[in-house]
C-alpha positions, 0 to 999 in steps of 0.5 A: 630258048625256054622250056615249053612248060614249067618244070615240076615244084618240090613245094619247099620254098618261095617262087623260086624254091628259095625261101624268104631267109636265102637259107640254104636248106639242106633237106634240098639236097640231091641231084649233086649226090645223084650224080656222084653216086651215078659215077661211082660203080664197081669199077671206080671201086676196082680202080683205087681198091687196086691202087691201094695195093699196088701202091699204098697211099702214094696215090691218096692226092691223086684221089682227092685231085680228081674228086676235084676236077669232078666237082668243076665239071659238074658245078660247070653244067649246073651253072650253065643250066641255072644261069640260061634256062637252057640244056647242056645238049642246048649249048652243045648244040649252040656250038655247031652241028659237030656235037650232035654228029659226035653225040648221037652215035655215042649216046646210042652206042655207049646205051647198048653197050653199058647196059649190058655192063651195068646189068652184069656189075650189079648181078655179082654180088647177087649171084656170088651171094645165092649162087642158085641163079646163074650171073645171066638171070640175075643181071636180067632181074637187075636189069628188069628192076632198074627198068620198072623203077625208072619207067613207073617212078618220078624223080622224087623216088628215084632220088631217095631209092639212091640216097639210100643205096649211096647210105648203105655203100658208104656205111659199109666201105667206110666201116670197113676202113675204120676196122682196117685201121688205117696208117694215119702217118702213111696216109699223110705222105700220101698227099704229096703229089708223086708218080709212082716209079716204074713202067705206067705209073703215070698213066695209072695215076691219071687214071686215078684221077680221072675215072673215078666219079666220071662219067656221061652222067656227070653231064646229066646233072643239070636234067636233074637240077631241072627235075628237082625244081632248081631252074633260075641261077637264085638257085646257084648257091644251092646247087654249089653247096649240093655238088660239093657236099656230095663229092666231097661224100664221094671223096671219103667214100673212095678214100676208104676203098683205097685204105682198105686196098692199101691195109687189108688186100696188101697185108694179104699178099693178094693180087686183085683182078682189075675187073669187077671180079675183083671186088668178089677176090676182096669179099674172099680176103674179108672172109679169111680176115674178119670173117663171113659176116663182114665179107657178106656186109661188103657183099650188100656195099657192092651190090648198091654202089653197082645198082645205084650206078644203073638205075642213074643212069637208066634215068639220066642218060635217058633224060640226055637222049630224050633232050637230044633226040627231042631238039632233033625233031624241032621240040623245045626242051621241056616238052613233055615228050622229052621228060621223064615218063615221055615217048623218047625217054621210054624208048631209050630206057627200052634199049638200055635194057632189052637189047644188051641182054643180047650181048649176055649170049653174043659176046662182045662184037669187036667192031661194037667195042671199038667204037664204043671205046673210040666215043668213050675215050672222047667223051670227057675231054669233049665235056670239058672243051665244051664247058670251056666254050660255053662259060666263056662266051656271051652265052651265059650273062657276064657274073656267071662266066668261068674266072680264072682259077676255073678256067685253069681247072677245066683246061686241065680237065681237058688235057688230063682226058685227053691223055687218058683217052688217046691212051685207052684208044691204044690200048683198045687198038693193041688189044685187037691187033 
C-alpha cells in the first residue's frame, strides 16, 4: 500500500534526499535521537541512578546491553518502513486482526494513563525549584505547553525543541559524572557480565537492560523517518548511522547517571526513592556536595529529559493512533487526516492531556492501572515478536530481510520482555491482592 500523498521534503538532497556524492549528511540526523530521547525519562533516570547505588558498576554491561537490544528494535521498525513504504500498524495489521484487537485498547489505555504521568515527571523539578505553584498546576502548564507545542507546530520544530532538551540533559548528567570522578578500574570490572547476588538481583538486571530507552516510542521511529522525509530504503544507510548514533548518546548519557548513582548517592549513604522522587533526594545530596548551583543545574537536566519525554510522545504516539485509527476507518496511511495536524492525530493529543488532569484529583482507579500494566507488560515483547514476523517473511524484499546475528538479537529482545512483563504482572497482581 502507498501512502495517498507524498510525504513532506527537507529540501536537502537529490529525489530522494540523498545526494549525488551518497555522503552521509550528518546535519539529517533526528528521528533516531528523537526516539531515544522520547525513551529516556525520570524513570529510566531513577532506574540506573539506583542501580549505580545498590551496586556499583556491576551493572555498567547490563546498561550497555540493553542500549543494544534498543538499537535492533529501533533499526527493525526503520527498516521495515524504508524497505516497504508501509506503517509499522501496516505490518501489525498484516499479521492478523489479533494486533489491532491488542493494540486499540492499549494505545487509548496506556494515553490516559501516561499522560497523566508524563505531565506529573516533567512538573517536579519545577515545583521543587518555585515552589509557589503546587505539583498539580505546574503538571497542568507542562501539560498545556506539550499541547500548544505539538498542535500548532511541524516536525521541524519539534525536532529541533528536542535536539535542544536532549543537549541540556546530556551536558548536565554528563558534567556531573565528570566532577564525580569516576572509578575507571571499577568501571572496567563493570563490564564482565554478572548478576548480582542476593534476593532480585537478576530480575532487576533485566530491568536494566530492558527499560531504559524502551518504550511504545520506540515503535514510533519509522512516522518519524516518514515525517522527516526519509521513505525509500536509499535512505537505510542513513537511518542506521542515525539510530546508532543517537543511542549510542543515550548509552553515555545513562552511563553517566549510573557513575553518579555509583560515586555521589553511595558515597553519601543515601537510600533513594525508586520513584521520580528520587531524582529530588539526588538534587538534595548535589547540594550538600558541590553546593546549590550544581544541585539547581540537575534541576534543569531533570526537568528537560522529563519534558523531552512528553512532547515525544505527544507527538509520536499520537502519530500511531492517527495511523491506527485512520487504517480502521479504510484510509490509507498517509492521508492527510492520519499526519500531523489531522482530525485523529488531534483528537489523540486531546486525550493525552485534558482527561488524565482528571487523575491528578481521582487518584489512580485500580481496575485502570490494571489493565494499563497488563498491556504495558505485553507491549515490548509484542514489538519484538512482531518484527521477528515481519523481517522474516516475504513482506520486506529478500536484501532487507533479518540475518542471523539480528534474528538472535530479537529473539532475545523478546524473551527478555517476556520475563519482565510476566514479572511486572505479578508484581502488579501482588500489590492489589
Amino acid at each position: 500500500m502507498k501512502t495517498a500523498e507524498p510525504p513532506p521534503h527537507d529540501g536537502t538532497g537529490g529525489a530522494d534526499g540523498v545526494g549525488s556524492t551518497e555522503r552521509v549528511r550528518w546535519r539529517l540526523l533526528g528521528p533516531g535521537l528523537v526516539v531515544a530521547a522520547t525513551g529516556v525519562g525520570a524513570p529510566d533516570m531513577v532506574a540506573t541512578l539506583v542501580a549505580g547505588t545498590r551496586y556499583g558498576y556491576q551493572l555498567l554491561w547490563a546498561v550497555i546491553a540493553g542500549v543494544l537490544l534498543k538499537i535492533v528494535l529501533v533499526e527493525g521498525a526503520g527498516r521495515f518502513s524504508l524497505a516497504t513504504g508501509l506503517t509499522i500498524f501496516e505490518g501489525w495489521r498484516s499479521l492478523g486482526a489479533w494486533t489491532s484487537w491488542y493494540f486499540g485498547p492499549y494505545i487509548i489505555i496506556w494515553g490516559f494513563v501516561y499522560g497523566a504521568t508524563a505531565m506529573s515527571s516533567s512538573a517536579l523539578p519545577l515545583a521543587a525549584a518555585f515552589p509557589a505553584l503546587s505539583l498539580t498546576t505546574w503538571a497542568i502548564i507542562m501539560g498545556l505547553l506539550g499541547f500548544i507545542m505539538v498542535w500548532f507546530g511541524r516536525y521541524a520544530l519539534f525536532e529541533k525543541v528536542t535536539a535542544v532538551l536532549v543537549g541540556v540533559m546530556f551536558v548536565v548528567v554528563v558534567g556531573l559524572a565528570i566532577i564525580a570522578v569516576p572509578n575507571v578500574p571499577s568501571m572496567m570490572s563493570g563490564l564482565m557480565p554478572l548478576i548480582p547476588n542476593g534476593a532480585g538481583g537478576l530480575m532487576y538486571t533485566l530491568a536494566l537492560a530492558g527499560g531504559v530507552g524502551g518504550t511504545i516510542t520506540l515503535a514510533a521511529y519509522g512516522y518519524w523517518l516518514r515525517e522527516k522525509g526519509w521513505i525509500t530504503p536509499r535512505w537505510m544507510r542513513v537511518m542506521r548511522i542515525d539510530n546508532s548514533a543517537a543511542y549510542v548518546l543515550t548509552g553515555v548519557f545513562v552511563i553517566a547517571m549510573l557513575i553518579v548513582g555509583a560515586e555521589v548517592v553511595r558515597a553519601a549513604g543515601v537510600s533513594l526513592s525508586a520513584r521520580d522522587e528520587g531524582l529530588l533526594e539526588l538534587r538534595a545530596v548535589l547540594d550538600d556536595r558541590y553546593g546549590t548551583v550544581v544541585g539547581t543545574g540537575f534541576l534543569v537536566g531533570f526537568w528537560a529529559a522529563s519534558f523531552s519525554s512528553l512532547i515525544g510522545v505527544w507527538n509520536g504516539v499520537s502519530l500511531m493512533f492517527a495511523d491506527y485509527w485512520g487504517n480502521m476507518r479504510g484510509l490509507a496511511s498517509g492521508h492527510a487526516d492520519t499526519r500531523v495536524g489531522g482530525k485523529y492525530f488531534k483528537f489523540y493529543l486531546v486525550w493525552l492531556t485534558f482527561p488524565p488532569m482528571l487523575l491528578f484529583q481521582l487518584g489512580r482507579p485500580i481496575g485502570l492501572i490494571l489493565a494499563y500494566g497488563v498491556l504495558g507488560a505485553l507491549f515490548m515483547p509484542f514489538l519484538a515478536v512482531t518484527l521477528l514476523g515481519l523481517l522474516n517473511s516475504s513482506r520486506v524484499g529478500t536484501e532487507w530481510r533479518n540475518g542471523t546475528l539480528t534474528n538472535v538479537a530479537l529473539a532475545l529482545c523478546t524473551l527478555v520482555f517476556a520475563v519482565l512483563g510476566i514479572s511486572q504482572l505479578w508484581s502488579l497482581l501482588r500489590g492489589l491482592m
